[in-house]
N, CA, C and O atoms as CSV, one atom per row, in Angstrom:
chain,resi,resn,atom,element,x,y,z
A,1,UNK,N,N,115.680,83.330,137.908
A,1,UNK,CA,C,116.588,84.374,137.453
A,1,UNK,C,C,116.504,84.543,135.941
A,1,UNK,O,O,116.494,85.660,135.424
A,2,UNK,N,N,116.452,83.562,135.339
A,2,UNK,CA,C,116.071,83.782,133.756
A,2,UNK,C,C,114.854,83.988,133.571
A,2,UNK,O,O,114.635,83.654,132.406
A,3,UNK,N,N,114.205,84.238,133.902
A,3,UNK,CA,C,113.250,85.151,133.896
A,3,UNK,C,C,113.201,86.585,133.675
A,3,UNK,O,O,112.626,87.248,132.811
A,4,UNK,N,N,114.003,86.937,134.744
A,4,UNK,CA,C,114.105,87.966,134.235
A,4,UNK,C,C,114.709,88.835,132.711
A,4,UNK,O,O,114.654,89.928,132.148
A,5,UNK,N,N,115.154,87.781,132.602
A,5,UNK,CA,C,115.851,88.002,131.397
A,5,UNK,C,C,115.110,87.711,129.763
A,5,UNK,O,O,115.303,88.317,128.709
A,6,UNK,N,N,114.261,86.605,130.054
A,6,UNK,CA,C,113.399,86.601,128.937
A,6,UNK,C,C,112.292,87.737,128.930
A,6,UNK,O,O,111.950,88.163,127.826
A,7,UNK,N,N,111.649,88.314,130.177
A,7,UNK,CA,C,110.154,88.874,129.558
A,7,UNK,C,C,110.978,90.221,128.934
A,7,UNK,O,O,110.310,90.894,128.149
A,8,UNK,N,N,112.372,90.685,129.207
A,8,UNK,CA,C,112.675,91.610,128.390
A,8,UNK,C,C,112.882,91.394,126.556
A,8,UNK,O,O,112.684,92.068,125.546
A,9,UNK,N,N,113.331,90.199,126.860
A,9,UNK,CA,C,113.788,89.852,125.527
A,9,UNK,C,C,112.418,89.931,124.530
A,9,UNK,O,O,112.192,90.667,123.570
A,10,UNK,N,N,111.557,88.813,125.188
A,10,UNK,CA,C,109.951,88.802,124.748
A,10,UNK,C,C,109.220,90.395,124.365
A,10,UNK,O,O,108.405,90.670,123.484
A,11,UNK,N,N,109.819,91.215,125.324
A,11,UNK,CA,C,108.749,92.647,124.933
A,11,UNK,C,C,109.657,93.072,123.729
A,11,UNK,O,O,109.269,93.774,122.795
A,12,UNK,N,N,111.024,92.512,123.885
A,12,UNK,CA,C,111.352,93.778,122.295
A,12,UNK,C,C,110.994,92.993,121.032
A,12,UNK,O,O,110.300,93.442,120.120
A,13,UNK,N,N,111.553,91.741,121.076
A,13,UNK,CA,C,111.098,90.755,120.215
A,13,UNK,C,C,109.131,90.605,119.375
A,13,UNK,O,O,108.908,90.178,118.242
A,14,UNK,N,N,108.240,91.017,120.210
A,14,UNK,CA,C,107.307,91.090,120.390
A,14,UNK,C,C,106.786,92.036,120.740
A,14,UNK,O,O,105.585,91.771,120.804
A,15,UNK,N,N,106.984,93.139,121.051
A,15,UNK,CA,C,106.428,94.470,121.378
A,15,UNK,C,C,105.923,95.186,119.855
A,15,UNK,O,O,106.211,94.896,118.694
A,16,UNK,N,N,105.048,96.237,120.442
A,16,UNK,CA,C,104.175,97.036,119.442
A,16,UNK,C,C,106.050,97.813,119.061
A,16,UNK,O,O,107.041,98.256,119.642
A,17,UNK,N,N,105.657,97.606,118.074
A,17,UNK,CA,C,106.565,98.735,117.399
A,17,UNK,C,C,106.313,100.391,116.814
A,17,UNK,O,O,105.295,100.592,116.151
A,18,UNK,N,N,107.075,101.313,117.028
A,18,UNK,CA,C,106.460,102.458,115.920
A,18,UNK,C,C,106.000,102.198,114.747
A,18,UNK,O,O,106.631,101.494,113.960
A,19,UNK,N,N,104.697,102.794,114.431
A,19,UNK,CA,C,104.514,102.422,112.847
A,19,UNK,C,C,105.341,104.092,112.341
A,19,UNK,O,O,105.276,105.265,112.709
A,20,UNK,N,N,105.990,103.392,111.435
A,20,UNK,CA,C,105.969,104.988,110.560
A,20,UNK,C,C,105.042,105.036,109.665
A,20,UNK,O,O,104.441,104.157,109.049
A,21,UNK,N,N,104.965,106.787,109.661
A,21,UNK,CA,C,103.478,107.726,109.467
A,21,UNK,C,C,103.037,107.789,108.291
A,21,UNK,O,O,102.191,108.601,107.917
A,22,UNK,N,N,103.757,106.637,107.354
A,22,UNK,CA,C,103.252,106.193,106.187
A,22,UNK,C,C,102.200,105.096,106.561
A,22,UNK,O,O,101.075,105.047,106.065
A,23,UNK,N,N,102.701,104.203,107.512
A,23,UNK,CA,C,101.797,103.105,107.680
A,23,UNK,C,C,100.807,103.305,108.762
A,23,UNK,O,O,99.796,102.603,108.794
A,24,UNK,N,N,101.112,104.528,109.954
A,24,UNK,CA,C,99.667,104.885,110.429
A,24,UNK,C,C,98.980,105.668,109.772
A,24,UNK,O,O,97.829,105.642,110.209
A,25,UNK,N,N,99.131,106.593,108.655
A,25,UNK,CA,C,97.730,107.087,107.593
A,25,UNK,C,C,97.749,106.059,107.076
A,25,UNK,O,O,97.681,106.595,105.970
A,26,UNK,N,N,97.791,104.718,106.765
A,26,UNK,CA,C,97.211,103.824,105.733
A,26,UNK,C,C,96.368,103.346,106.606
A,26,UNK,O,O,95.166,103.259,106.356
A,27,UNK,N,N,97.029,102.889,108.012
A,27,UNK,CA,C,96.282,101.972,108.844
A,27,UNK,C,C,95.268,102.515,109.395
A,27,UNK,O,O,94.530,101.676,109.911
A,28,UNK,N,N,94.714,104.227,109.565
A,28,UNK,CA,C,94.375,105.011,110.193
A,28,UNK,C,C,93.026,105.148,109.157
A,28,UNK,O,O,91.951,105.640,109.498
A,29,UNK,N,N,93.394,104.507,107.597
A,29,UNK,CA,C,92.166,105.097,106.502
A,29,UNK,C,C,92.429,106.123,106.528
A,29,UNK,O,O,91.507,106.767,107.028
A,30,UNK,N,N,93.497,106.908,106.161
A,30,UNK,CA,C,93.733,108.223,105.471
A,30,UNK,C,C,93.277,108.261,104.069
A,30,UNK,O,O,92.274,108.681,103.492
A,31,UNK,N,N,94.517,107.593,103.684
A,31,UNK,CA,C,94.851,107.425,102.223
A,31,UNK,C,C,93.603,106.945,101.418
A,31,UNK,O,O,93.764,106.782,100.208
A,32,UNK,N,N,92.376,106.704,101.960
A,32,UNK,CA,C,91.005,106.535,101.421
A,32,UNK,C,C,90.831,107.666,100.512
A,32,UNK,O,O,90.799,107.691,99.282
A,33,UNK,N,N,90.704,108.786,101.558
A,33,UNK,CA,C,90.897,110.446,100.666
A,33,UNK,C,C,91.850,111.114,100.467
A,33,UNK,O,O,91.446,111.995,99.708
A,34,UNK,N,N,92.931,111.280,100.671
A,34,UNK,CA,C,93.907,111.762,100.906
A,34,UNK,C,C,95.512,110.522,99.928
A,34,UNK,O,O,95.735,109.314,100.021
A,35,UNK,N,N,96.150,111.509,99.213
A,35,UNK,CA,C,97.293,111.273,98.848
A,35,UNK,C,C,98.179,111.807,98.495
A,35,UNK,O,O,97.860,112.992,98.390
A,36,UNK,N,N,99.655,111.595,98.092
A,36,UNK,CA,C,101.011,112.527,98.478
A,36,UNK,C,C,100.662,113.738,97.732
A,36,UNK,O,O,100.677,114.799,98.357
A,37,UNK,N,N,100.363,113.743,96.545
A,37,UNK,CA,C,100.582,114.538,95.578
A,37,UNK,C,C,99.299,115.021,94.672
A,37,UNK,O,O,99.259,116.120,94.118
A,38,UNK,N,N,98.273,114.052,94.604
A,38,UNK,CA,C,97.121,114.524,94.164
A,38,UNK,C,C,95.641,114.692,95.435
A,38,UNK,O,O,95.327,114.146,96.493
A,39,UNK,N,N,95.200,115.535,94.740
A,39,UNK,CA,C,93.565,116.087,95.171
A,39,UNK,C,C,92.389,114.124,95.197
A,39,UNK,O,O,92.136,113.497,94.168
A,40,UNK,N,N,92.119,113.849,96.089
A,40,UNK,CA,C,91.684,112.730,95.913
A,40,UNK,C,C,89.925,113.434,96.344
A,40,UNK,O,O,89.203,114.153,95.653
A,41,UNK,N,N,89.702,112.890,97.674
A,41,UNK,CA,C,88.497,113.052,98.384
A,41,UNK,C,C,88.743,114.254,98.890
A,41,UNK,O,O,88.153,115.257,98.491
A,42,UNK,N,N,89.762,114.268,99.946
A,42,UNK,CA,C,90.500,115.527,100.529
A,42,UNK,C,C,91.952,116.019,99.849
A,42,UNK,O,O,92.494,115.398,98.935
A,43,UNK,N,N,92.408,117.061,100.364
A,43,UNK,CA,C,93.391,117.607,99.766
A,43,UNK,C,C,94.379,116.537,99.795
A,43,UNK,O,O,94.430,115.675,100.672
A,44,UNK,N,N,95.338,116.655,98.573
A,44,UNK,CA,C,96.556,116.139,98.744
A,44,UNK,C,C,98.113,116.576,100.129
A,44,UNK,O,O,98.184,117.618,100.781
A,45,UNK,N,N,98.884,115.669,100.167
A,45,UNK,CA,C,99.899,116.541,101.350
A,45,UNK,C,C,100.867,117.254,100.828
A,45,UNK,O,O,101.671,117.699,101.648
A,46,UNK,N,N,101.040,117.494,99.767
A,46,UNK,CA,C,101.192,118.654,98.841
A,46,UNK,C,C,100.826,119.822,99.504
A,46,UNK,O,O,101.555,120.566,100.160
A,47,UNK,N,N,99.386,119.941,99.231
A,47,UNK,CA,C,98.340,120.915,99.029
A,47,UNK,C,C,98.483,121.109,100.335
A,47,UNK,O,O,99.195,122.110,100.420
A,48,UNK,N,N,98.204,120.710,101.472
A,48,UNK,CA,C,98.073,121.044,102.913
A,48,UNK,C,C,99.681,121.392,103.496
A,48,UNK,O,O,100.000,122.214,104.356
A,49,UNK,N,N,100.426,120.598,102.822
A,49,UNK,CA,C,101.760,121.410,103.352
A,49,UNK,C,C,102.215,122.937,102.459
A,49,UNK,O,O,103.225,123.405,102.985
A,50,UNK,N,N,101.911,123.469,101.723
A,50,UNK,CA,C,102.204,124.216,101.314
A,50,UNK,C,C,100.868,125.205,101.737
A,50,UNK,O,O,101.077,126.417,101.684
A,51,UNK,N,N,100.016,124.914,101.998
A,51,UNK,CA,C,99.076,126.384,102.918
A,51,UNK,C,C,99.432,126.499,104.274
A,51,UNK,O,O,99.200,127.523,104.917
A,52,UNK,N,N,100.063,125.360,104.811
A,52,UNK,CA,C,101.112,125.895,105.999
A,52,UNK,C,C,101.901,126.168,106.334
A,52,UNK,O,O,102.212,126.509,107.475
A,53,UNK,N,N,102.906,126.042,104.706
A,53,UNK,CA,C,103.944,126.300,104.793
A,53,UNK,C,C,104.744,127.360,105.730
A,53,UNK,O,O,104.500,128.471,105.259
A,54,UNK,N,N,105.484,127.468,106.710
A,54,UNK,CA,C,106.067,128.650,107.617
A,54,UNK,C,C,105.217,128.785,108.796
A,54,UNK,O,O,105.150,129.883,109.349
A,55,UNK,N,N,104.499,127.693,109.280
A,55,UNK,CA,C,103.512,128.233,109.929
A,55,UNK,C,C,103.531,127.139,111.233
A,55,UNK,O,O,103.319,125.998,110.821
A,56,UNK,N,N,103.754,127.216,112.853
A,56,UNK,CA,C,103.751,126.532,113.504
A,56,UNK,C,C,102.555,125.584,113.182
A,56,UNK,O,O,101.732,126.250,113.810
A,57,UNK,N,N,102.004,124.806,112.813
A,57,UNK,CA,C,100.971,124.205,112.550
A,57,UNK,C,C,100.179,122.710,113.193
A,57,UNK,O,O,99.048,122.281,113.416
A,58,UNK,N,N,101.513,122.319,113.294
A,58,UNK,CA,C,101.386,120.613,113.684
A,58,UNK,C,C,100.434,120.283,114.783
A,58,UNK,O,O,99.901,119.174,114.743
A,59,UNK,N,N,100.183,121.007,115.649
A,59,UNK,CA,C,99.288,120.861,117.106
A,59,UNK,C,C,97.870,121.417,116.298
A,59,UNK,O,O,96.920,120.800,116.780
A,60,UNK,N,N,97.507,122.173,115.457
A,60,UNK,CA,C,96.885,123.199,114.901
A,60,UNK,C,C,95.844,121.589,114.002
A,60,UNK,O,O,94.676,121.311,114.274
A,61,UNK,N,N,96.755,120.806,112.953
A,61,UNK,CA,C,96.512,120.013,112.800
A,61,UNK,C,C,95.903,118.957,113.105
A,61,UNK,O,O,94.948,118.409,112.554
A,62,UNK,N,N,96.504,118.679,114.030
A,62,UNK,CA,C,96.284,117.053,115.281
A,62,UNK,C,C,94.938,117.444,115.379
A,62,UNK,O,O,94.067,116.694,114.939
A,63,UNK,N,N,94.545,118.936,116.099
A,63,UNK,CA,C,93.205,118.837,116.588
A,63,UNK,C,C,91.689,118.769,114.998
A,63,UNK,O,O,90.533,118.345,115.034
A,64,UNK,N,N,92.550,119.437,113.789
A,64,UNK,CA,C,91.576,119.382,112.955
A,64,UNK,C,C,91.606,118.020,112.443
A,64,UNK,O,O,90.732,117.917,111.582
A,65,UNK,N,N,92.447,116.584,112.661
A,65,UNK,CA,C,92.159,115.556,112.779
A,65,UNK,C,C,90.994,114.840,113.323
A,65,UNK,O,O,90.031,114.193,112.911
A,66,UNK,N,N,91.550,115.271,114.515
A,66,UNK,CA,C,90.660,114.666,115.943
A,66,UNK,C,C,89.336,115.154,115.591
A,66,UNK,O,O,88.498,114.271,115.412
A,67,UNK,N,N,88.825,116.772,115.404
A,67,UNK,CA,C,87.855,117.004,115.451
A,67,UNK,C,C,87.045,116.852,114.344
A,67,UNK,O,O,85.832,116.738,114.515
A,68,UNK,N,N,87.725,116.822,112.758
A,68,UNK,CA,C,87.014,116.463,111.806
A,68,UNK,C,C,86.847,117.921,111.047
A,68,UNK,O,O,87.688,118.814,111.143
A,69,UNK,N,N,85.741,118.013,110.349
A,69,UNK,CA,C,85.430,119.777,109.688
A,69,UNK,C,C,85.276,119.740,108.146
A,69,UNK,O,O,85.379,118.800,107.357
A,70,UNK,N,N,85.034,120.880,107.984
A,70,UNK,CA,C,84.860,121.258,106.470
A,70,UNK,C,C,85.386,122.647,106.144
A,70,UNK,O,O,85.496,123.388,107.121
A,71,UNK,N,N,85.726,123.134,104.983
A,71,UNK,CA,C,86.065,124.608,104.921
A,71,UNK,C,C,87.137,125.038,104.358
A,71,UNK,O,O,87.292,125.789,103.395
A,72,UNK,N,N,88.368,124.144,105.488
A,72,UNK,CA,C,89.350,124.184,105.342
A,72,UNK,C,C,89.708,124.655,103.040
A,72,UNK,O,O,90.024,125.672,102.424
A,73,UNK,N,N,89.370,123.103,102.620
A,73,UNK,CA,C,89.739,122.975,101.427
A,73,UNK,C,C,88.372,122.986,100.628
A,73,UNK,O,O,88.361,122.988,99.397
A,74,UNK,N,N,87.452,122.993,101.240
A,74,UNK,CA,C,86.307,123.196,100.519
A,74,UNK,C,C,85.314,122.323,101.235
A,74,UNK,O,O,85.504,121.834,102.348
A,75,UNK,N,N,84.210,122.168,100.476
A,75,UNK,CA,C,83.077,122.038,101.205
A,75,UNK,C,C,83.026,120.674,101.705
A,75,UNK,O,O,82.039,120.454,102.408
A,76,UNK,N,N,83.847,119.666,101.529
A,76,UNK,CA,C,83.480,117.942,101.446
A,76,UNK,C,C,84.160,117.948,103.091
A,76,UNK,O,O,85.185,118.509,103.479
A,77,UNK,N,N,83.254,117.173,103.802
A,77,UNK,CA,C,84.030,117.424,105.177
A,77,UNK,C,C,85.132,116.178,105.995
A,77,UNK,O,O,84.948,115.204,105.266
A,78,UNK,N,N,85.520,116.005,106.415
A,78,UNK,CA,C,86.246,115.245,106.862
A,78,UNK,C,C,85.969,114.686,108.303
A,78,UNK,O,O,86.235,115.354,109.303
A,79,UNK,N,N,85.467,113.537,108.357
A,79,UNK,CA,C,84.882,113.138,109.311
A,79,UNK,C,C,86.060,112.715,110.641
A,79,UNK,O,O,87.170,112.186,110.573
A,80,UNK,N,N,85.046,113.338,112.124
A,80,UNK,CA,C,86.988,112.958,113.192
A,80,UNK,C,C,87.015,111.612,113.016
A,80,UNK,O,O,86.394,110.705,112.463
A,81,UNK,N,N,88.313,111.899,113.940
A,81,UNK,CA,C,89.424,110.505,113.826
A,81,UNK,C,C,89.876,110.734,115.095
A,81,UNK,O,O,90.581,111.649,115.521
A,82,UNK,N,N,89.402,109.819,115.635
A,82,UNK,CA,C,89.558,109.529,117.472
A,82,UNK,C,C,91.140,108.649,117.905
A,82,UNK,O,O,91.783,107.994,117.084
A,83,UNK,N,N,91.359,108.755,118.724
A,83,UNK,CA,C,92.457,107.961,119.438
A,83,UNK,C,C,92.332,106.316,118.710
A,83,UNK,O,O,93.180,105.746,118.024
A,84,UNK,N,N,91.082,105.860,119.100
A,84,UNK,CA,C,91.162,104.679,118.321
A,84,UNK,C,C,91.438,104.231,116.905
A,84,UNK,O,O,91.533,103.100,116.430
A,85,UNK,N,N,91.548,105.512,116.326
A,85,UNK,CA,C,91.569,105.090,114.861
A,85,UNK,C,C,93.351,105.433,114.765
A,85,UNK,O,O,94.034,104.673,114.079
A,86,UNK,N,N,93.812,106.251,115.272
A,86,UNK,CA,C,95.033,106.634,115.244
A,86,UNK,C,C,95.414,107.334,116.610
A,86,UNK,O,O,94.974,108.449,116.887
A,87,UNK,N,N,96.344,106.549,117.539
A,87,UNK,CA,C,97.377,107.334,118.551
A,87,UNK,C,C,97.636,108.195,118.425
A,87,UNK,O,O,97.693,108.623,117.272
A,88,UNK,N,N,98.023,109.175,119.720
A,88,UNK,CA,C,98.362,110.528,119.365
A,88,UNK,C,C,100.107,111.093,118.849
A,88,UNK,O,O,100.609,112.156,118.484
A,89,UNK,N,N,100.677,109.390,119.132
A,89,UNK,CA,C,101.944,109.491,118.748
A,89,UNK,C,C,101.744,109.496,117.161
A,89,UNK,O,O,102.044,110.463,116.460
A,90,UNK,N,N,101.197,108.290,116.673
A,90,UNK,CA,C,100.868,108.206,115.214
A,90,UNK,C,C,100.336,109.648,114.855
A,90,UNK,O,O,101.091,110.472,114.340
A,91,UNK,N,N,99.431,109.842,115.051
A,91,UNK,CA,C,99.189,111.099,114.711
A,91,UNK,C,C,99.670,112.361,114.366
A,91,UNK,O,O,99.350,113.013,113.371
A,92,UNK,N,N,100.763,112.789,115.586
A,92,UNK,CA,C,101.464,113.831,114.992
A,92,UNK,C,C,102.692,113.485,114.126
A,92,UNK,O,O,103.177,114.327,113.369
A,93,UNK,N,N,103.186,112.249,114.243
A,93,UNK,CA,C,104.376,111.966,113.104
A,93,UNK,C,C,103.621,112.188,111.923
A,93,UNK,O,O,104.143,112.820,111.005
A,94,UNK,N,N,102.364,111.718,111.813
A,94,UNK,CA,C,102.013,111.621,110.135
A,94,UNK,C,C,101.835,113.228,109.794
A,94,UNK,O,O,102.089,113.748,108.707
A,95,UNK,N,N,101.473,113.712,110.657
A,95,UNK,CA,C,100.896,115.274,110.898
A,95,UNK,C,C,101.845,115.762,110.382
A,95,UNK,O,O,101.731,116.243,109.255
A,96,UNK,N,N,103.391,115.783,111.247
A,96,UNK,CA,C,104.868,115.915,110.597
A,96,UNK,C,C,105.553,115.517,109.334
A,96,UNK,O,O,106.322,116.122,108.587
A,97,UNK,N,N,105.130,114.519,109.323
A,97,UNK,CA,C,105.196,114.099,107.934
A,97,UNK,C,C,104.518,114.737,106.450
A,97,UNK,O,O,105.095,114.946,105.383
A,98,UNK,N,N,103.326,114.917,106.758
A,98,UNK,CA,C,102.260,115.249,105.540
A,98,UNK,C,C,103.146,117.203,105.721
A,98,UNK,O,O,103.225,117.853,104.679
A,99,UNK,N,N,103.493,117.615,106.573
A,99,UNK,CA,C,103.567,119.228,106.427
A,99,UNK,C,C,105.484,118.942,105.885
A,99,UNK,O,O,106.131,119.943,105.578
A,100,UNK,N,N,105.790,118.313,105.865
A,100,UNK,CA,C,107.218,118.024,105.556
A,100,UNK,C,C,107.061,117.466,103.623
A,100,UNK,O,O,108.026,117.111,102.946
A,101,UNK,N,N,105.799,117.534,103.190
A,101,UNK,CA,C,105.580,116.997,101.843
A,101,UNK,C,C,105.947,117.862,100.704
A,101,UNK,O,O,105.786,117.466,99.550
């Protein structure tokens, strides 16, 4: 019977936690190119939240993650970023996050 009662205790105690979407772009190697306020490798989240500013975007995003590209901000391209490098939960919080900058 206590059993049952520990593997709950054990998963919260020990369970994956949310990272917040500060610490999945770090953990994700964002912040390699990318930072709050200045132009690094890639645009700053400044810069990308304010060309979307008003603009349903966030799903729009996720996929130019996933898929990678160039254009957008100029010619240097941004190589994808698969599930493994970042969840799709992580993903759109930071997504939310960076357009909330």
């Amino acid at each position: 019977m206590r059993f049952l009662f520990i593997v709950p205790a054990l998963a919260l105690a020990f369970g994956a936690q949310a990272a917040t979407p500060e610490e999945a772009l770090n953990k994700a190697g964002c912040m390699a190119c990318h930072t709050k306020d200045k132009k690094l490798v890639g645009p700053s989240f400044k810069d990308i939240a304010a060309k979307y500013k008003g603009q349903a975007a966030t799903d729009k995003l996720v996929q130019k993650v996933r898929k990678g590209g160039s254009g957008s901000f100029g010619p240097i391209p941004m190589s994808p970023n698969g599930p493994d490098k970042i969840n799709d939960a992580d993903l759109k919080a930071a997504v939310e996050f960076i357009l909330k900058s």
